[in-house]
C-alpha positions in Angstrom: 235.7 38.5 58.4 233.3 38.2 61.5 234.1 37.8 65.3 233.0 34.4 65.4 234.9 33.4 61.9 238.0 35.0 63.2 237.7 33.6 66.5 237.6 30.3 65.2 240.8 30.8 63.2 242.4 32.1 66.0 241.3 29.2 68.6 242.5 26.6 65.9 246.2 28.1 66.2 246.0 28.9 69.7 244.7 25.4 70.6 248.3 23.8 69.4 250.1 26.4 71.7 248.5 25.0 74.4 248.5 21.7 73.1 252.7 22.2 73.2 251.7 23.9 76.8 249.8 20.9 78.3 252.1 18.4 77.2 255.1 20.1 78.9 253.3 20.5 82.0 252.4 16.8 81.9 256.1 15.0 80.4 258.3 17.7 81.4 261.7 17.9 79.3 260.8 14.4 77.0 257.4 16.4 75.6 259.4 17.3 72.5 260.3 13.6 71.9 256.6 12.5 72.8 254.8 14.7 70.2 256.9 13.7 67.3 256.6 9.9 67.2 254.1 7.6 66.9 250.6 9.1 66.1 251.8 12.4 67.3 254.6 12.3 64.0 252.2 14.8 62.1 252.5 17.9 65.2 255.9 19.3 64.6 255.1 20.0 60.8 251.5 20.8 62.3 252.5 23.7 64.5 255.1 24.8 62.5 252.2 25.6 59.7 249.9 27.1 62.5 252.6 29.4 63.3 253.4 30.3 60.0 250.1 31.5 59.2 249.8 33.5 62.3 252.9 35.2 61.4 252.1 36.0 58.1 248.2 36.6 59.6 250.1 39.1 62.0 251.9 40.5 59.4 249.8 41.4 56.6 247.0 43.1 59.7 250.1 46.1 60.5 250.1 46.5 56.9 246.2 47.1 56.5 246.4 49.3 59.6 249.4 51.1 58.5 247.7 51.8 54.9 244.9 52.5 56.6 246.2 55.3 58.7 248.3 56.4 55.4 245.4 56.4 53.3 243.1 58.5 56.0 246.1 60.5 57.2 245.8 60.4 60.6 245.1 57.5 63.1 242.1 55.8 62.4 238.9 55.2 65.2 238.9 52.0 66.7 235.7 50.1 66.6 233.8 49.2 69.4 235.5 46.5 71.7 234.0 43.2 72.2 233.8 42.1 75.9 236.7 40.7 77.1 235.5 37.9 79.3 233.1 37.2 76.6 236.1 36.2 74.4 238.1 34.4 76.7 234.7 32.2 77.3 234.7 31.3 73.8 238.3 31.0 73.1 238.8 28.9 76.1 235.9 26.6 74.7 236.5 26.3 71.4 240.6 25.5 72.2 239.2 22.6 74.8 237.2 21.1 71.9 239.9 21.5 69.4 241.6 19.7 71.8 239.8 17.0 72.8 239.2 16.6 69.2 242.7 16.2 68.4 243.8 13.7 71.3 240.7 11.5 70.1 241.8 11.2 66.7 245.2 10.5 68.2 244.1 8.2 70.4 242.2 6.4 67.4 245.5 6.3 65.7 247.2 4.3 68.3 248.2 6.9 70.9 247.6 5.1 74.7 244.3 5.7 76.1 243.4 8.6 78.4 240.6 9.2 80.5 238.3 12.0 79.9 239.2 14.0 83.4 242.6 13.5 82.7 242.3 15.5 79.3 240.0 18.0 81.0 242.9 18.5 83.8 245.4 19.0 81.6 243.7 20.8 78.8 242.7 23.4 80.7 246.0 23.3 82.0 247.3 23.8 78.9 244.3 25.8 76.8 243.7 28.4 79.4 247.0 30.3 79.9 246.7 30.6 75.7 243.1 31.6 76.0 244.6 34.4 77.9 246.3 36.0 75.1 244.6 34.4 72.2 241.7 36.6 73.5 243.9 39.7 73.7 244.9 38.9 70.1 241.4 39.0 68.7 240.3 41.6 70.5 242.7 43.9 68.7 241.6 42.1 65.0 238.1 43.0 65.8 239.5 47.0 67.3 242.0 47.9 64.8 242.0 45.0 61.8 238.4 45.4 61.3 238.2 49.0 60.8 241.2 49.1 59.2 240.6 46.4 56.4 237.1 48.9 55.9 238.8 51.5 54.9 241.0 49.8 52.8 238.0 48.5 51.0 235.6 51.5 51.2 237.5 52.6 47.3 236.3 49.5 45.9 232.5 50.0 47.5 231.3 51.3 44.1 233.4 48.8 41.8 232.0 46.5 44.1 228.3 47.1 43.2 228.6 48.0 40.0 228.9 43.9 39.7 225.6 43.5 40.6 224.4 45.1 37.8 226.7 43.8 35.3 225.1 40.5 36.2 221.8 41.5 36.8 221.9 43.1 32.6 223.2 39.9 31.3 220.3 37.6 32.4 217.6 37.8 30.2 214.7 35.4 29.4 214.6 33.3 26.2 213.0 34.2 23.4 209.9 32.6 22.7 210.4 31.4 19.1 213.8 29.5 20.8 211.4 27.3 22.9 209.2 24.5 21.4 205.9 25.2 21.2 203.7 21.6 23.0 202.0 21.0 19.9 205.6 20.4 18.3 206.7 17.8 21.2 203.9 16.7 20.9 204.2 15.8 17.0 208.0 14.5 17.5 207.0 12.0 20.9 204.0 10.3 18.9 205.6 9.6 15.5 207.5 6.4 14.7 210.0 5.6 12.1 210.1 2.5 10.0 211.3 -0.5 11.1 214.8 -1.0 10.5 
């Protein structure tokens, strides 16, 4: 999986946290109340899903880097670190678009009307405190996961390109006496049965 495909995935999920975030700030103890009626009825089976998946997400990366490690026998190298500031830039902006995404197609739905600074305000309210540690998070998929999922698969290199060939031996061109020859089309096209 690539930086930018993981970082995606991870703004998606981290975009509802702050979604959750932004709406506290802004309704204060009736938030829960306000994102599960009306065109917001869809969010508390939506974030329960996100988190789900980041769980299991979360999960299943220990068990690549524990294998890993088993598999090499001691800890494995971390890769090269991507720059932080770089990753909170793009979380930050991908989570405000998810965002603003969202609260238009909620607003579409029948949700009241809210101005564009007002979503700005308090999507950043809400997105950049979860941008925070959403860039943490996959800046440790792309130091350990990465490397770690490598290994795992560096077994299954050879299995892996021995496909190639497999499918490269099985294509082969027609014969020639399987494909008619013009003078035969050409025969069949011009000729013309009796009239029934």
């Amino acid at each position: 999986m690539s930086l930018a495909a993981g970082g995606v995935a991870v703004a998606l999920v981290a975009s509802q946290s702050g979604h959750l975030l932004a709406y506290a700030l802004l309704y204060g103890p009736v938030a829960g109340r306000m994102q599960s009626t009306g065109a917001h009825a869809y969010f508390p089976t939506f974030i329960k899903a996100a988190f789900g998946l980041a769980a299991a997400f979360a999960l299943i990366s220990m068990v690549a880097i524990g294998l890993a490690r088993l598999l090499a026998g001691r800890r494995r190298e971390s890769s090269s670190s991507p720059s932080y500031v770089r990753l909170l830039a793009m979380m930050f902006c991908l989570q405000l678009t998810f965002f603003f995404v969202q609260e238009s197609i909620e607003m579409a739905a029948g949700a009241p009307a809210t101005s564009a600074a007002a979503l700005l305000l308090w999507g950043s309210l809400g997105q950049l405190p979860v941008a925070v540690l959403a860039a943490l998070a996959l800046r440790w998929i792309a130091v350990r996961v990465g490397p770690a999922v490598a290994t795992l698969l560096r077994p299954m290199a050879g299995a892996l390109r021995l496909t190639h060939y497999v499918v490269a031996v099985g294509a082969r061109p027609l014969p020639v006496e399987a494909a008619p020859s013009l003078q035969t089309l050409s025969l069949t096209l011009t000729r013309r049965g009796p009239p029934l």
